[in-house]
C-alpha positions as a printed Julia matrix, in Angstrom:
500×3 Matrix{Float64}:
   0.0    0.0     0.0
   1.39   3.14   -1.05
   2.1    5.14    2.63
   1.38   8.79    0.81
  -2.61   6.94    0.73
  -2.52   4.68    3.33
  -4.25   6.88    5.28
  -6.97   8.76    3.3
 -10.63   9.0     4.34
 -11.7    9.12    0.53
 -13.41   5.32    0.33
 -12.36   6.14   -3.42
  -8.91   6.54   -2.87
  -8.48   4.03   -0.38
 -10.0    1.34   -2.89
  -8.19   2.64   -5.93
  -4.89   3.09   -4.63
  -4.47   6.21   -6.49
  -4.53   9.8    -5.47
  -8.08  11.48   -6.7
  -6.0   13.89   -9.08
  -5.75  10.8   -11.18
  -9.35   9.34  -11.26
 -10.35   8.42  -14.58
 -13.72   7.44  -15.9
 -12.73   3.95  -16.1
 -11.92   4.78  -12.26
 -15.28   5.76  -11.34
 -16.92   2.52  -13.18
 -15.18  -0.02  -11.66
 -15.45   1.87   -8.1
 -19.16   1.85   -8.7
 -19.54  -1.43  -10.22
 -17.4   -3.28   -7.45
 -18.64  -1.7    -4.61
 -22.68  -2.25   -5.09
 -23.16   1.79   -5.7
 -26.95   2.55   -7.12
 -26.73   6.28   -7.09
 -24.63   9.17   -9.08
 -25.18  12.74   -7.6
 -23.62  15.88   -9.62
 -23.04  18.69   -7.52
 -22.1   22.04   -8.67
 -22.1   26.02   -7.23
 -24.23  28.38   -8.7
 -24.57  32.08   -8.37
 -25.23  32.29   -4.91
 -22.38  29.8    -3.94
 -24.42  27.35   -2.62
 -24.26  23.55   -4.12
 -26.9   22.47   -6.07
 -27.62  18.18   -6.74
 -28.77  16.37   -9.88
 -29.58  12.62   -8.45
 -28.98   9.32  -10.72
 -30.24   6.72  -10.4
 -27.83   3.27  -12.3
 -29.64   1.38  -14.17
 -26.95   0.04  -16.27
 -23.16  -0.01  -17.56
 -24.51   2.32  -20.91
 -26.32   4.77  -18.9
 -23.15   5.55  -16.64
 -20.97   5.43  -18.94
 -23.11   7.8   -21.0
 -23.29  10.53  -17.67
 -19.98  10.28  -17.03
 -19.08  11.52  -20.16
 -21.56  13.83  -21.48
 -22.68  14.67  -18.3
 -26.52  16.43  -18.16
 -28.32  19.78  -19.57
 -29.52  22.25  -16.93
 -31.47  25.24  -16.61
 -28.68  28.1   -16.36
 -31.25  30.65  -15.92
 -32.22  28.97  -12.26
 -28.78  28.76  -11.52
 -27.01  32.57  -12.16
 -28.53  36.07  -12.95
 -26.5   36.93  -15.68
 -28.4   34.22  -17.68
 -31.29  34.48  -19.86
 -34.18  32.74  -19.71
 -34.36  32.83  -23.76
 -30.88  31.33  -24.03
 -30.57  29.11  -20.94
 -29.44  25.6   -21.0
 -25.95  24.33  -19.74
 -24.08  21.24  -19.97
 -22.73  20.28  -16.54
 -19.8   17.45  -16.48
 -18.05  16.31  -13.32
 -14.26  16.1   -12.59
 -13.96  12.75  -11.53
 -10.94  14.13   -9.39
 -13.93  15.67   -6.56
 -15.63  12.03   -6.64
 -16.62  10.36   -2.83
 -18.84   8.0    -0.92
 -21.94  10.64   -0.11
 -21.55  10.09    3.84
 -25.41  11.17    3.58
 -26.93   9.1     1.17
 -29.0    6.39    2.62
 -28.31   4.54   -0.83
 -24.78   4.13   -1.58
 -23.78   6.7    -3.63
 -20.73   8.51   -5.31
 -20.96  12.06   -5.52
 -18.82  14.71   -7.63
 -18.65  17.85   -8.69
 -19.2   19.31  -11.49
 -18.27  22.25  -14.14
 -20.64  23.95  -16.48
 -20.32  24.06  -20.51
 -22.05  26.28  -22.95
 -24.44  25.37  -25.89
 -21.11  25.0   -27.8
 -18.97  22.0   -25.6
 -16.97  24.99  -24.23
 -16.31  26.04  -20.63
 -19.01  28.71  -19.1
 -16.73  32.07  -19.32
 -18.55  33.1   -16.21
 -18.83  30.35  -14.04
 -17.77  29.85  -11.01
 -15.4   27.41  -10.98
 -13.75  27.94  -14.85
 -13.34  31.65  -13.47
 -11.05  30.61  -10.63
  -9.16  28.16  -13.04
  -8.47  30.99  -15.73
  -7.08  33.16  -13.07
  -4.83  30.37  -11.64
  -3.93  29.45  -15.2
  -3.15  33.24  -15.66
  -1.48  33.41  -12.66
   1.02  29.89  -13.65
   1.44  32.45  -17.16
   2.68  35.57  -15.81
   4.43  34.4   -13.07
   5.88  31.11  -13.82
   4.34  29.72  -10.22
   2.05  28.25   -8.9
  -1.08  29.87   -6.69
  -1.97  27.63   -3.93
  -5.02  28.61   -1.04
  -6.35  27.02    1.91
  -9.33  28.68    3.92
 -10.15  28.98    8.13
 -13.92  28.48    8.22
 -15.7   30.11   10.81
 -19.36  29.33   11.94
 -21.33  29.3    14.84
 -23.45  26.68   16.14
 -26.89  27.14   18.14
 -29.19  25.43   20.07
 -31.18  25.63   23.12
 -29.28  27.19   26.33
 -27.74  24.74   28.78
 -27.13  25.62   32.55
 -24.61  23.6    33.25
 -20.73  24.42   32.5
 -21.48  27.5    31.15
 -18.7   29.12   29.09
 -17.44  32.37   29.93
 -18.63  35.08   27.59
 -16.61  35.89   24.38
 -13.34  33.53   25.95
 -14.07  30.35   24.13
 -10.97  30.46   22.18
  -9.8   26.76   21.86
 -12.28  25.65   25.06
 -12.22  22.15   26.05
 -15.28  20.46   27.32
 -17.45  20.5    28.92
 -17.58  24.11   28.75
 -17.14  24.08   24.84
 -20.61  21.78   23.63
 -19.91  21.34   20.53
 -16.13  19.72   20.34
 -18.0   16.13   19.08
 -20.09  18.01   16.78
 -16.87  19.33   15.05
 -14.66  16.4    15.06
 -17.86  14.65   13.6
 -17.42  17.44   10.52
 -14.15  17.2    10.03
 -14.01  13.4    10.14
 -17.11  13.67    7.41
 -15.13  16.43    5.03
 -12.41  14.21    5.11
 -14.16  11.39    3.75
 -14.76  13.79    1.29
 -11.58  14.48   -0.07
 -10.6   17.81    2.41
  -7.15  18.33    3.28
  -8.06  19.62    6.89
  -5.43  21.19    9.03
  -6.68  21.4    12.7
 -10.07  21.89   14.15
 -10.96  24.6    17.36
 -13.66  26.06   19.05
 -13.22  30.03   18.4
 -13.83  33.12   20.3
 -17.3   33.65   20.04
 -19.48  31.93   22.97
 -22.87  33.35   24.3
 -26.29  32.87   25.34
 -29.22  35.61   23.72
 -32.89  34.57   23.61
 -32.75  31.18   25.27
 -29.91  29.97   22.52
 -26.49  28.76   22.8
 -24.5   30.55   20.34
 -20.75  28.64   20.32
 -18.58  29.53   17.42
 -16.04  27.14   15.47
 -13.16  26.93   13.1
 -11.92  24.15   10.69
  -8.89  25.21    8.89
  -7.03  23.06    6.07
  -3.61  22.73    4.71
  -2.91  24.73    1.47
  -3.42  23.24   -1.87
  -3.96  24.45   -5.26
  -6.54  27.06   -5.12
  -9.0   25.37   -7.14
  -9.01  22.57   -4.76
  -9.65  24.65   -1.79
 -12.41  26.07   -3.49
 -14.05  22.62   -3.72
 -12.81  21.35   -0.5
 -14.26  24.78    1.37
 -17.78  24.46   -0.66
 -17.84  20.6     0.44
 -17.14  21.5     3.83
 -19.87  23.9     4.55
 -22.08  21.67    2.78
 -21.36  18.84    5.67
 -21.76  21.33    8.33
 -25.19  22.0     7.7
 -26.13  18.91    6.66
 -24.84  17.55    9.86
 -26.24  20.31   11.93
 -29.44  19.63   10.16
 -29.41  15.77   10.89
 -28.64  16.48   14.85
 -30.94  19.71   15.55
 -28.6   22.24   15.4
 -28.59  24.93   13.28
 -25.44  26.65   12.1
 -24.53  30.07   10.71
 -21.16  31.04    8.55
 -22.51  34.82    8.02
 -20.58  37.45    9.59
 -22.19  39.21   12.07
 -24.91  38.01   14.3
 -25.38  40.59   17.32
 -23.6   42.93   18.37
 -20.58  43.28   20.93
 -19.78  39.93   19.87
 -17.03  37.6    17.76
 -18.11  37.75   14.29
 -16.67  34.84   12.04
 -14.81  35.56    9.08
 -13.42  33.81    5.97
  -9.42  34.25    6.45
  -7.59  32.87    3.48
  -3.84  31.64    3.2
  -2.15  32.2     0.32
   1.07  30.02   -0.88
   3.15  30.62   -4.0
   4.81  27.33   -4.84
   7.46  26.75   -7.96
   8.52  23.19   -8.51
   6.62  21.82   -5.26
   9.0   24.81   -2.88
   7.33  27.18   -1.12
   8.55  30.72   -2.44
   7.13  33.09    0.12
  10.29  32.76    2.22
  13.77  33.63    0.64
  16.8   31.8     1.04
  17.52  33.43    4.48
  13.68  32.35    5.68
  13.23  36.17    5.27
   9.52  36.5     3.63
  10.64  36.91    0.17
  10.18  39.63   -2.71
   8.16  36.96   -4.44
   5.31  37.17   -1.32
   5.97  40.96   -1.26
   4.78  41.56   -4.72
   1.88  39.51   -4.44
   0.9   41.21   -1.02
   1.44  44.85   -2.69
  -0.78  43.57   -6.03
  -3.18  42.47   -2.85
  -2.75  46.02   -1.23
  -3.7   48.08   -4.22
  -7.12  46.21   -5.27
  -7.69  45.52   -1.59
 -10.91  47.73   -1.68
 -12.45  46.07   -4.68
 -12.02  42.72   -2.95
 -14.19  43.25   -0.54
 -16.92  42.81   -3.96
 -16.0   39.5    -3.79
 -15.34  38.62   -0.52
 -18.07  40.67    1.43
 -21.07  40.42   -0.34
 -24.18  41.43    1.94
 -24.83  44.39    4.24
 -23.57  42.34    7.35
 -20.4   41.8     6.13
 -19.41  45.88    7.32
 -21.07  45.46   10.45
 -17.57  42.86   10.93
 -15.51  45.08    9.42
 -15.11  48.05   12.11
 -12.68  49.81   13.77
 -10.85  47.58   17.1
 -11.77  44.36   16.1
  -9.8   41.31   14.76
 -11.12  42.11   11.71
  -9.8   45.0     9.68
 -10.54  48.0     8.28
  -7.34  49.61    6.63
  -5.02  48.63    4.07
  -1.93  47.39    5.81
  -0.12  44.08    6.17
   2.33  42.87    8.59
   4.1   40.09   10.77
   2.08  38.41   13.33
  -1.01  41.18   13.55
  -4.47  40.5    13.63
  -5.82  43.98   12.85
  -4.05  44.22    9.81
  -5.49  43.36    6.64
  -2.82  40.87    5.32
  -0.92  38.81    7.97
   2.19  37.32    7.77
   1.59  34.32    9.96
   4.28  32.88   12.46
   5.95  30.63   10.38
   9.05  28.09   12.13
  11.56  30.64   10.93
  13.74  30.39   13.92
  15.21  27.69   13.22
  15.71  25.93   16.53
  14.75  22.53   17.14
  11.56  23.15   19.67
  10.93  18.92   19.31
  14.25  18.26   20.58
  13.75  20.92   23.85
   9.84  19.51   24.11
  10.8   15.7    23.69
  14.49  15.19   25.02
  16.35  12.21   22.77
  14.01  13.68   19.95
  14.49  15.94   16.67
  12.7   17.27   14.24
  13.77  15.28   11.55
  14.17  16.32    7.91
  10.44  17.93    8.04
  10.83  21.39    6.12
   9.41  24.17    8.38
   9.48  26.43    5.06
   6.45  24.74    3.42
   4.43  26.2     6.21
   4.71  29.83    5.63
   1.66  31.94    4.18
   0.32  34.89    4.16
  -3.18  35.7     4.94
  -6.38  38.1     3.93
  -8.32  38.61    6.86
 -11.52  40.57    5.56
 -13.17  38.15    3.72
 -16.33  36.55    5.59
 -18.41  33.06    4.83
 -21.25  35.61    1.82
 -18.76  35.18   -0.21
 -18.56  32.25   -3.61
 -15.42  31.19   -2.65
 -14.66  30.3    -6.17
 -14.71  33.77   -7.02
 -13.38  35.01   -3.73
 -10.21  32.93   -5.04
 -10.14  33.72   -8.32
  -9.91  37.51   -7.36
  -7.21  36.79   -5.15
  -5.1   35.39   -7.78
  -5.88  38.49  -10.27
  -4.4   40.11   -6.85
  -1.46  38.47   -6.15
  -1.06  37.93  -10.56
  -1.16  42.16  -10.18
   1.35  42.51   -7.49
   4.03  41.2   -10.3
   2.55  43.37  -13.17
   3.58  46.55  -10.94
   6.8   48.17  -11.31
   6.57  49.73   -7.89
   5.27  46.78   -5.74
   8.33  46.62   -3.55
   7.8   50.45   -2.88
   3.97  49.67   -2.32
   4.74  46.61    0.02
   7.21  48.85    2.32
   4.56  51.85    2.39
   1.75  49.68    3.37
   3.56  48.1     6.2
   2.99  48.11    9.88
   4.97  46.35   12.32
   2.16  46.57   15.41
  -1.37  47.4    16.16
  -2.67  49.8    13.44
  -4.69  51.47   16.24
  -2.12  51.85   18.41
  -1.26  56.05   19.46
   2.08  55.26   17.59
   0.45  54.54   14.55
  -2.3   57.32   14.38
   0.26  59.27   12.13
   0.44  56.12    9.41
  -3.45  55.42    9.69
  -4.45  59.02    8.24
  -2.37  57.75    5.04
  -3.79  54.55    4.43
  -6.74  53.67    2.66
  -9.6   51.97    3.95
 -12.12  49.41    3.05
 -15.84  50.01    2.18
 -17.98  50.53    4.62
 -20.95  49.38    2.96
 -22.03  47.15   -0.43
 -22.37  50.13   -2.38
 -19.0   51.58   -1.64
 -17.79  48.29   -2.37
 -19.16  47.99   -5.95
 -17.64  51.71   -6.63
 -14.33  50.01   -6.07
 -15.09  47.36   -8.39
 -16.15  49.6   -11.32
 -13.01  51.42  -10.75
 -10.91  48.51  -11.21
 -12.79  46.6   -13.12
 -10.48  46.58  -16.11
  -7.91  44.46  -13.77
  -9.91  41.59  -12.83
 -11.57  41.26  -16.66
  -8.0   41.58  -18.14
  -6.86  38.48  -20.03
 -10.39  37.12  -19.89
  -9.79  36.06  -16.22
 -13.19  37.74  -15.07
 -16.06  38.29  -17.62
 -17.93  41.35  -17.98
 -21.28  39.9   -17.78
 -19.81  38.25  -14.01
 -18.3   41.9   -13.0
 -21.56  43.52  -13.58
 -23.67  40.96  -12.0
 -21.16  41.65   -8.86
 -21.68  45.11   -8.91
 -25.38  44.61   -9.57
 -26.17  42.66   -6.44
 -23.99  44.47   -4.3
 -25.88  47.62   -5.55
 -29.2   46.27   -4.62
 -28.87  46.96   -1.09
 -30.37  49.78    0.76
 -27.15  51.04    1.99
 -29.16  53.71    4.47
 -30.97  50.9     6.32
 -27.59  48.78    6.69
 -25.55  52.56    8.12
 -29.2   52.9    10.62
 -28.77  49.47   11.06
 -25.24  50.37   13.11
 -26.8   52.17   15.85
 -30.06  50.76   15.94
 -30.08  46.82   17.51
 -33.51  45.22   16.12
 -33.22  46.61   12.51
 -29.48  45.02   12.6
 -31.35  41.63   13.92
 -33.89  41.96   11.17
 -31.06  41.87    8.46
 -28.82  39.66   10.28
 -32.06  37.24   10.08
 -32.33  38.01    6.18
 -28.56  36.78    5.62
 -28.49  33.94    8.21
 -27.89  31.37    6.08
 -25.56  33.41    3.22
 -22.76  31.83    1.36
């Protein structure tokens, strides 16, 4: 048994001996012929970033193989805005590379996800997921590297209010139990996502942890390991998919939007970022210095910063997260180890000291290289956003940072090396920029930089302006009332419970 699979949760993998990046269609038959499966399910994101299911039922070798390969027709219209009823079916085919046992399926099933094809056999320009694979394409182009992503997914979980152990209020960063409730509940998600193919990092209970209304509000994280970006894409999609299904199957209900009351944790979206060449990590230089390479990407970051938050903060509670003193930020800065920045520079095993060795006397580290763990991280994105497109913009990003003579320049400007809202700092903060502080604001910034993201046919127009169009739908007056006044903010934090 090959040890680099030996111990996979993908059923798939684990039968096949092969890594799911080479699943073939041959692959997927003899999976589903050995192993007594009797249902297909195609899954794929639509506009609003949520997965959507076609169910098959497998009647025989022809049929399969004739799904498998031509895949179905479906109603784009239903599926994204910038669609026309008059013009609207779509050919959706799956990458055999997403397929897995549906852990939900009370018939044994393989699922797999899918990507969408016009009335001409070619990819959708504006889907989703051929969007974020043009821009890491692009990206590969320009630069020569490789753009690789892995996501910290936030949520909170609620039910009914327990008396006993009860956590102390906003302090339920890493609880054990009893005091954290929900510990099982998360394993239980992480041990499903697995199964699903996610690379999964390390699991936590997170700041957030209060009682309002009778209800246990206890907030989570799942973070995974970086990969390529369109794999984290999938891999994030899947996982809040299992989440709620989960939550669903055990009474709980579950939230990954932004803000849910006031005065309290709200749960973002932070994304790593890796640049990779050959399979080595290039954010570090030689010295384990972070390198010009990650510089240039973070400046390209820095300057269309304002228009990401299009993409990444998509409904008015998104900005009631983004304020002033928080975690979360608000001004265009980066730095080393600094949570109210916008881009961190995570710690990152630079020191290069043998902490094993001190920790486990007659042990060593080994040959493990510390360098592959070093990323760099956007901290304003929140759980609105598609996540394909989130990603996709983030590669235009980082792609920009090399197209820019200055970036270096940019990159040293935009720096701070402690709390932006410290009294040392209130000097640099009148020079920086600062994000949008509501939808509309945000889709201004788009427009005005529009020309990046569609450049090289990354982004298409009809995409940008269906962006800009939903994010100018909102009233922006009743989200800026909705600040200082507590039940309309409940009323639209109940319209956006379930986003993303």
């Amino acid at each position: 048994m090959d040890k680099h699979l030996a111990l996979s949760k993908n059923d798939i993998v684990k039968a096949l001996q092969k890594p799911a990046k080479d699943f073939t269609k041959d692959d997927i038959i003899r999976f589903i012929t050995d192993n007594g499966i009797e249902m297909v399910n195609f899954m794929y994101p639509a506009g609003d970033g949520r997965l959507k299911t076609l169910n098959f039922v497998i009647n025989d070798l022809d049929y399969l193989e004739t799904i498998l390969s031509l895949g179905e027709r479906v109603d784009g219209s239903s599926l994204f805005p910038f669609i026309s009823a008059g013009s609207s079916d779509l050919y959706v085919l799956p990458r055999f590379r997403t397929a897995f046992v549906d852990p939900f399926a009370e018939l044994p099933t393989v699922t797999m996800l899918c990507s969408f094809f016009d009335k001409d056999g070619k990819p959708l320009e504006s889907s989703p997921e051929h969007t974020l694979h043009k821009a890491c394409e692009e990206f590969e182009r320009v630069t020569g590297m490789r753009f690789e992503a892995m996501g910290e997914l936030e949520y909170y979980v609620i039910s009914p209010e327990t008396d006993t152990f009860p956590a102390t209020d906003q302090k339920g960063y890493h609880e054990s139990g009893p005091f954290a409730k929900y510990n099982d509940f998360r394993t239980l998600c992480m041990s499903y996502i697995a199964r699903t193919g996610g690379r999964i990092k390390y699991g936590h209970s997170e700041v957030g942890n209060f009682t309002l209304d009778g209800l246990n509000y206890e907030q989570n994280e799942i973070e995974f390991l970086p990969v390529d970006a369109e794999q984290a894409a999938d891999q994030l999609v899947l996982a809040k998919w299992v989440i709620r299904n989960l939550a669903a199957e055990l009474g709980y209900d579950v939230t990954f939007a932004p803000k849910i009351t006031t005065g309290k944790a709200g749960s973002g979206l932070h994304i790593h970022m890796r640049i990779t060449r050959d399979g080595q990590n290039m954010v570090l230089d030689a010295s384990r210095h972070l390198s010009d390479t990650a510089r240039r990407a973070i400046a390209g970051i820095m300057k269309l910063a304002p228009a990401l938050t299009a993409f990444g903060n998509t409904n008015p509670t998104s900005y009631f997260r983004l304020v002033p003193h928080q975690e979360a930020p608000t001004n265009v800065c980066w730095g080393d180890r600094n949570r109210s920045v916008l881009v961190r520079v995570p710690l990152g095993w630079t020191a290069g000291t043998d902490m094993c060795a001190t920790a486990n006397p007659g042990s060593d580290a080994g040959t493990v290289d510390a360098t592959q763990k070093q990323t760099f991280e956007i901290r304003s994105a929140d759980g609105s956003a598609n996540v394909y497109e989130l990603l996709a913009a983030l590669a235009v990003a980082a792609r920009y940072g090399f197209e820019l003579e200055d970036a270096l320049a940019i990159a040293e400007r935009t720096y701070v090396d402690v709390n932006i809202h410290s009294a040392e700092n209130a000097g640099r903060l009148a020079s920086l920029d600062s994000l949008p502080v509501d939808c509309a604001q945000s889709a201004d910034c788009l427009a005005a930089t529009r020309h990046i993201f569609e450049k090289a046919g990354v982004f298409s127009p009809g995409m940008i302006d269906g962006i800009m169009a939903r994010l100018r739908s909102y009233d922006p007056q009743e989200a800026r009332a909705a600040l200082s006044d507590q039940k309309l903010m409940q009323k639209l934090v109940t319209r956006y419970f379930h986003c993303g």
